[in-house]
C-alpha positions in Angstrom: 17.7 5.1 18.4 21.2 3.4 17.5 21.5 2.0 14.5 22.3 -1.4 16.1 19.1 -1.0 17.6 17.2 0.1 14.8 19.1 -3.0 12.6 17.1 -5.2 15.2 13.7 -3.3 15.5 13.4 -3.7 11.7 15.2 -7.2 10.9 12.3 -8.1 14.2 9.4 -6.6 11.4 11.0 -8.1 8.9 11.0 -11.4 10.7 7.1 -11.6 10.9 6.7 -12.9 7.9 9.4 -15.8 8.1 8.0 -16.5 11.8 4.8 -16.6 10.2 6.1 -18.8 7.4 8.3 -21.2 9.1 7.0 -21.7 12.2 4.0 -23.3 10.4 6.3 -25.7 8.6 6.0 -28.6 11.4 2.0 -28.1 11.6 1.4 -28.9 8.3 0.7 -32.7 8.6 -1.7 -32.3 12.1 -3.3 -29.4 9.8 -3.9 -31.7 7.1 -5.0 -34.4 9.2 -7.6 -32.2 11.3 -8.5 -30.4 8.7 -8.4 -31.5 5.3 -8.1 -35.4 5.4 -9.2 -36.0 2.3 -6.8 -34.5 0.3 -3.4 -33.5 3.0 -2.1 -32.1 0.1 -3.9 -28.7 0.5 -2.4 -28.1 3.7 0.8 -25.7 2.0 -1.4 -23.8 0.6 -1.4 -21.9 4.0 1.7 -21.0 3.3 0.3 -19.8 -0.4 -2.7 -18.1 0.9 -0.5 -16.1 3.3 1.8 -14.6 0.8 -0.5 -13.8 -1.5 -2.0 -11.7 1.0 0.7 -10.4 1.9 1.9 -9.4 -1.8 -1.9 -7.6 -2.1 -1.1 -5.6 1.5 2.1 -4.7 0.2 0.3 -2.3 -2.4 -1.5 -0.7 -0.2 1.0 -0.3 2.7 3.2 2.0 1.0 1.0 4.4 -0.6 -0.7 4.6 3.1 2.2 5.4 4.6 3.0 8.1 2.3 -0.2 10.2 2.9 -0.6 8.6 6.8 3.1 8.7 7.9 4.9 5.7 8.5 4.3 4.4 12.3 0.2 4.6 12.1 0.2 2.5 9.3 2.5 -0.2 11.0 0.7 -0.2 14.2 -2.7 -0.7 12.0 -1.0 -3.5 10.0 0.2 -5.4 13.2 -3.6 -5.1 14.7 -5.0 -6.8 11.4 -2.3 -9.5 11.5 -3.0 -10.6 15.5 -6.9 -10.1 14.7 -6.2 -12.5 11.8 -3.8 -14.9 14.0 -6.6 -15.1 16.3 -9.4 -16.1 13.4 -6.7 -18.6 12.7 -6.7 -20.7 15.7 -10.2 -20.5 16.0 -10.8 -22.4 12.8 -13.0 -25.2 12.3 -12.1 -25.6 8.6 -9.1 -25.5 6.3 -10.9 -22.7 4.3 -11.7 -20.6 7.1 -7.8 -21.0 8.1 -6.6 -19.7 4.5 -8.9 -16.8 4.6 -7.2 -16.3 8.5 -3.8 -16.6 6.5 -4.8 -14.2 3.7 -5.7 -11.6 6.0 -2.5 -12.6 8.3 -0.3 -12.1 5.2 -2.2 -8.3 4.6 -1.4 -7.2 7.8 2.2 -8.4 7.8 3.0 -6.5 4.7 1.9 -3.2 7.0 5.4 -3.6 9.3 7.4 -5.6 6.7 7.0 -3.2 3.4 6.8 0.2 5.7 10.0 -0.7 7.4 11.6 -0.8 4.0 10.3 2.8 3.5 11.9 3.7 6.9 15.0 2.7 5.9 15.2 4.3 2.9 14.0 7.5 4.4 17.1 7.3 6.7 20.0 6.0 3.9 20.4 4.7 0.6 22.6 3.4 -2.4 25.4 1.5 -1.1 24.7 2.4 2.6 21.1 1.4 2.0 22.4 -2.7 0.7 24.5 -2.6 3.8 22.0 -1.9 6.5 19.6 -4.3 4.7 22.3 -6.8 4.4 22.5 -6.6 8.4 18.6 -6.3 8.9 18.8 -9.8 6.7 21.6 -11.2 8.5 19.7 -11.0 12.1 16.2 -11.7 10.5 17.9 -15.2 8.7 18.0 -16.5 12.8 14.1 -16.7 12.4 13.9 -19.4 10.2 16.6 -21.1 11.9 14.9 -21.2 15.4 11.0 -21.2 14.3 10.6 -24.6 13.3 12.3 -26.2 16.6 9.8 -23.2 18.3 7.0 -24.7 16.1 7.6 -28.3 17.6 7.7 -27.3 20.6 4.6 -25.0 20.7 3.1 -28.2 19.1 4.2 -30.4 21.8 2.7 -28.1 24.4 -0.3 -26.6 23.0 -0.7 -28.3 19.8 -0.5 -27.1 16.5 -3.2 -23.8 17.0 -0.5 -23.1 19.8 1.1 -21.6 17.1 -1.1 -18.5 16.3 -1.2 -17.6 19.9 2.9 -17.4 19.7 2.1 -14.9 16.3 -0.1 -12.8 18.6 2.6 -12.3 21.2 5.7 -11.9 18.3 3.5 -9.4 16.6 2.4 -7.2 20.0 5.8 -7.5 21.3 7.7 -5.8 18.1 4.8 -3.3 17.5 4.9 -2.2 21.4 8.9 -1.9 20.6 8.2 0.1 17.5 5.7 2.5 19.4 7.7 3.4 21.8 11.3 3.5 20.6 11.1 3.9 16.7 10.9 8.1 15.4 8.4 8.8 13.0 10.6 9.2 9.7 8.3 10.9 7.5 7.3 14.5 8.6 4.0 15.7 7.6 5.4 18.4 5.3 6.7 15.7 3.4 3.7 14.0 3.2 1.8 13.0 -0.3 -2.3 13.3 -0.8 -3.7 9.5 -1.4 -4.5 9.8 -4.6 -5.3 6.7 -7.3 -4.0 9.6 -10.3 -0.7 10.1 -8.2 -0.5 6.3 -7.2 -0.7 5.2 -11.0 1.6 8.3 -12.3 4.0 6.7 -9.7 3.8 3.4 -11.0 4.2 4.5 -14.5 7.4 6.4 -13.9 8.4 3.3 -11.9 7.7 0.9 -14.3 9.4 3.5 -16.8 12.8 3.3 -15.7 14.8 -0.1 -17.1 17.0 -0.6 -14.0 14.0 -0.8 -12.0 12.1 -2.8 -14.0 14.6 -5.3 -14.6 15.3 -5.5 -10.8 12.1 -6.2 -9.9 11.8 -9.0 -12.3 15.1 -10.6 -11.3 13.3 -10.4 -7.9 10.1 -11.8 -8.7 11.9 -15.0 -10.2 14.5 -15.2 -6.9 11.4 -15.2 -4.5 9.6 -17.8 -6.4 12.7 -19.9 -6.2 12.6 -19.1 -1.8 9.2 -19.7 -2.0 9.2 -23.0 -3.8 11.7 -24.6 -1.3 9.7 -23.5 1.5 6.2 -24.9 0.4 8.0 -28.1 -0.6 10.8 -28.4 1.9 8.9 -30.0 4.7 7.3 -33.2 2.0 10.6 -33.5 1.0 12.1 -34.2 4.3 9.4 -36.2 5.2 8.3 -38.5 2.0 11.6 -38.7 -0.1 13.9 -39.0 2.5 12.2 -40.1 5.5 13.5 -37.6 8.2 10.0 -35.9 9.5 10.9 -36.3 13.0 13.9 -34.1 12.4 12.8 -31.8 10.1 13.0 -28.9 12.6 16.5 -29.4 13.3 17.7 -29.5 10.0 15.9 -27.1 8.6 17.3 -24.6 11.4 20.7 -25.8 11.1 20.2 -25.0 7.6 19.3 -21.6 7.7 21.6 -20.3 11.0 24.6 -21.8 7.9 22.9 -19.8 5.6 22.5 -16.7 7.5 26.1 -16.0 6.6 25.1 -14.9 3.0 24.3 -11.2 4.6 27.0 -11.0 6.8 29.2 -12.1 3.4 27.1 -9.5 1.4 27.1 -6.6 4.1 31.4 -7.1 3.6 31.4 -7.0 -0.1 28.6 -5.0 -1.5 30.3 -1.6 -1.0 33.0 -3.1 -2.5 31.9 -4.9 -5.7 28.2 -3.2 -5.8 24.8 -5.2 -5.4 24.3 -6.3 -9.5 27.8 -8.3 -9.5 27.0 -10.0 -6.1 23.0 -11.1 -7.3 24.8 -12.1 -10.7 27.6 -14.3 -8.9 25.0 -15.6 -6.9 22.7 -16.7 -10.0 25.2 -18.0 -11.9 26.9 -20.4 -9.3 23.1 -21.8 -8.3 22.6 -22.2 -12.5 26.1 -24.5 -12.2 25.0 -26.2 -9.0 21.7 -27.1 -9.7 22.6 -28.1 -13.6 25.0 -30.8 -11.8 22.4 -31.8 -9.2 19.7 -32.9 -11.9 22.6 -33.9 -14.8 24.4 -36.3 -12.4 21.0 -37.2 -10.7 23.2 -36.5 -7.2 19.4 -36.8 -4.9 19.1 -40.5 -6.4 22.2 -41.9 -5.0 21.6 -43.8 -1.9 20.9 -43.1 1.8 22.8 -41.0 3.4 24.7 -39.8 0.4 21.3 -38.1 -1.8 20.2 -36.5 1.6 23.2 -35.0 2.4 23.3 -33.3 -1.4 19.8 -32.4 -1.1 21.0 -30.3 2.3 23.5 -29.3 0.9 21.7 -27.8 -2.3 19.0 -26.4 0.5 22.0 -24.6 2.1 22.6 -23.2 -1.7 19.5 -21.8 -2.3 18.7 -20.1 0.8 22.5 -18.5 0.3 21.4 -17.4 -2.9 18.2 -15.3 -1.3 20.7 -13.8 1.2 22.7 -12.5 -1.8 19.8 -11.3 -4.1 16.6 -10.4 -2.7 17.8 -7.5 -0.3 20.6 -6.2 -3.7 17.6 -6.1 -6.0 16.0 -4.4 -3.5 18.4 -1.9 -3.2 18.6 -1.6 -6.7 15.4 -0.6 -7.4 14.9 1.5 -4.7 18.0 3.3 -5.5 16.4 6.2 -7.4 12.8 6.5 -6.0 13.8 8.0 -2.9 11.0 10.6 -3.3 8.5 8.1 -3.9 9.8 5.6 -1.4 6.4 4.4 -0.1 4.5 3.6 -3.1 7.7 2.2 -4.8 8.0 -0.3 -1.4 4.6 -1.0 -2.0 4.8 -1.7 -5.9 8.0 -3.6 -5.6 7.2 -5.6 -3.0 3.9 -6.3 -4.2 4.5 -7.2 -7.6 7.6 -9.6 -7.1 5.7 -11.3 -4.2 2.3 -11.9 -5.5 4.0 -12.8 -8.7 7.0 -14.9 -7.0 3.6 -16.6 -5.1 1.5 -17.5 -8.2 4.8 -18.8 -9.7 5.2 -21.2 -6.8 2.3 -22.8 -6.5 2.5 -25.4 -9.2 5.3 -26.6 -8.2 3.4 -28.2 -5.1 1.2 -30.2 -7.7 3.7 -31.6 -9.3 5.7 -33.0 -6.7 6.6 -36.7 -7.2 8.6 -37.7 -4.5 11.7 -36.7 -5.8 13.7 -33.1 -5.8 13.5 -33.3 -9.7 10.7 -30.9 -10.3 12.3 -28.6 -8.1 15.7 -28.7 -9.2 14.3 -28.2 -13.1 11.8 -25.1 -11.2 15.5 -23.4 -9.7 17.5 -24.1 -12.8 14.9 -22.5 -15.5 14.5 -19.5 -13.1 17.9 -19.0 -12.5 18.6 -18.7 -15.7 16.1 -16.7 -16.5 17.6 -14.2 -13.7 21.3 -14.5 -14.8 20.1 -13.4 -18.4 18.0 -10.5 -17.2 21.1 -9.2 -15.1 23.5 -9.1 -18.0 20.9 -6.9 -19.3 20.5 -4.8 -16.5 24.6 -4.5 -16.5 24.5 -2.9 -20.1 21.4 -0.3 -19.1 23.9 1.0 -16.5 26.7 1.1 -19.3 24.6 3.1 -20.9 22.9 5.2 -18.7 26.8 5.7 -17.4 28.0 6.7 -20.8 24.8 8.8 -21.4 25.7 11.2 -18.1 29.4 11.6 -19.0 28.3 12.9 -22.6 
């Protein structure tokens, strides 16, 4: 397999999740309507349910794939995930649709965390944040085409139409991965499931500061993703009126925003991934701080919606220069426990990043204001916790030379 190829088996994983994210973003209001009537407002919380579930897969994935080998534990994670999708759109209820989404989320975690340990089996440091910038930068042309998809799945088959178009993603890109995709873990190399070595993993995990730190700085940056996500579409739709082309800003949005990997893919060999997520905290710290002190979403139509897509543009440019460095940065020096630290990182900072999130949907008001305040506290938050990472590595630097 090229590596061009295996960029776009792996950003195509990758991609599940924000297919399976995204693409429900236009559903939500026919969900809530045949659904949930009563209270509409329940309806993101498929996009909650989802990623909790995938945050709880994602500790189980890795370790799997440790004892299991990498490919049988994807394949088995892509059959949950289309046995889930297919739950899904039979659903007479909204619960029986967020249990669907739970399980959907567990099974995506299968291809999406396991891919991670594939490419760490194959590279790291440096080379590592490059091939994940790249994975990032063709898996960031998801969420630019799957709402328009969604609306148009909608329009034809209506909004369970959507689930049947999971099923085919997920066969497609698991039939790809069967058949073209080398198994990267040899069975010499293989660890015993064990809950003793699992927890003696995590504890020399959680014992090392840079990784720790990371993984925090993560949690908070997803939280921020994920907040814009479950409140992007209400936004749109009740503050500034633009439901009916939600899909097409949204996608223009993100295909603008895609060029955050391709900018990080150039520069983080250069500058290194901590200077690149602390750039990239620190200039959403200054633009959000002007957005809420200069109340810049208040002024009138069209002016406050073009800041707001603007700012939207901002923060989806700030993932594309964090998540997949912090990433790299904590899987830096676990490269002999690669699965279970996948599974642990991933798990933590997106069951966390999820729980997080969620209040933020009950206290919208209308207005970007709770969001903005939500992005600026966590931000900060971040910024601080990187200055601290930057002085472990002075140490740990000035430690080795001595």
């Amino acid at each position: 397999m090229s590596r061009a190829e295996f960029v776009a088996l792996v950003a195509m994983m990758f991609a599940t999740v924000a297919f399976s994210m995204d693409a429900m973003l236009p559903a939500l209001p026919e969900i809530a309507a045949e659904l949930s009537p009563l209270d509409p407002e329940r309806a993101p919380l498929v996009l909650t349910t989802f990623f909790f579930g995938l945050g709880l897969g994602t500790f189980l994935a890795g370790p799997l794939s440790d004892t299991f080998g990498r490919k049988p534990v994807m394949i088995f994670g892509a059959g949950l995930y289309i046995a889930a999708s297919v739950v899904a759109w039979a659903s007479t209820s909204l619960e029986l649709m967020l249990v669907a989404r739970a399980v959907q989320g567990l099974g995506a975690s299968g291809p999406r965390v396991v891919a991670m340990a594939v490419t760490r089996d194959l590279f790291s440091g440096r080379e590592m944040a490059r091939i994940v910038s790249f994975i990032m930068m063709v898996f960031a042309l998801v969420p630019g085409f799957a709402p328009a998809m969604g609306v148009g799945i909608i329009s034809v088959m209506g909004w369970r139409g959507i689930y049947v178009a999971f099923v085919i993603f997920s066969f497609f890109t698991v039939i790809w991965m069967v058949l073209r995709l080398p198994e990267t873990l040899p069975e010499e190399n293989r660890r015993p499931l064990s809950i003793t070595a699992i927890f003696s993993a995590a504890r020399y995990i959680f014992g090392l500061p840079v990784v720790r730190l990371s993984i925090v700085v993560q949690t908070l940056s997803m939280a921020v993703l994920i907040s814009m996500l479950m409140l992007v579409q209400q936004i749109y739709s009740e503050t500034y009126g633009r439901a009916d082309t939600f899909a097409y800003w949204f996608g223009a949005t993100a295909l603008i925003s895609a060029s955050a990997s391709w900018i990080n893919a150039v520069l983080v060999v250069r500058l290194g991934m901590r200077r690149l997520v602390t750039f990239a905290l620190g200039a959403q710290i200054l633009l959000s701080s002007v957005l809420l002190g200069f109340g810049l979403t208040t002024l009138p139509e069209p002016y406050g919606f073009a800041v707001f897509v603007l700012w939207q543009i901002s923060l989806f440019l700030q993932a594309g220069l964090t998540l997949g460095n912090l990433n790299a940065i904590g899987m830096e020096p676990l490269g002999h426990v690669a699965g279970i630290a996948a599974s642990i990182i991933g798990g933590v900072s997106t069951m966390f990043a999820a729980l997080m999130a969620a209040p933020v949907v009950l206290l919208f008001d209308g207005t970007v204001m709770p969001l903005a305040m939500f992005v600026v506290t966590l931000s900060l938050a971040g910024f601080g916790l990187m200055l601290m990472l930057a002085r472990v590595e002075t140490r740990q630097k000035t430690f080795r030379r001595r």
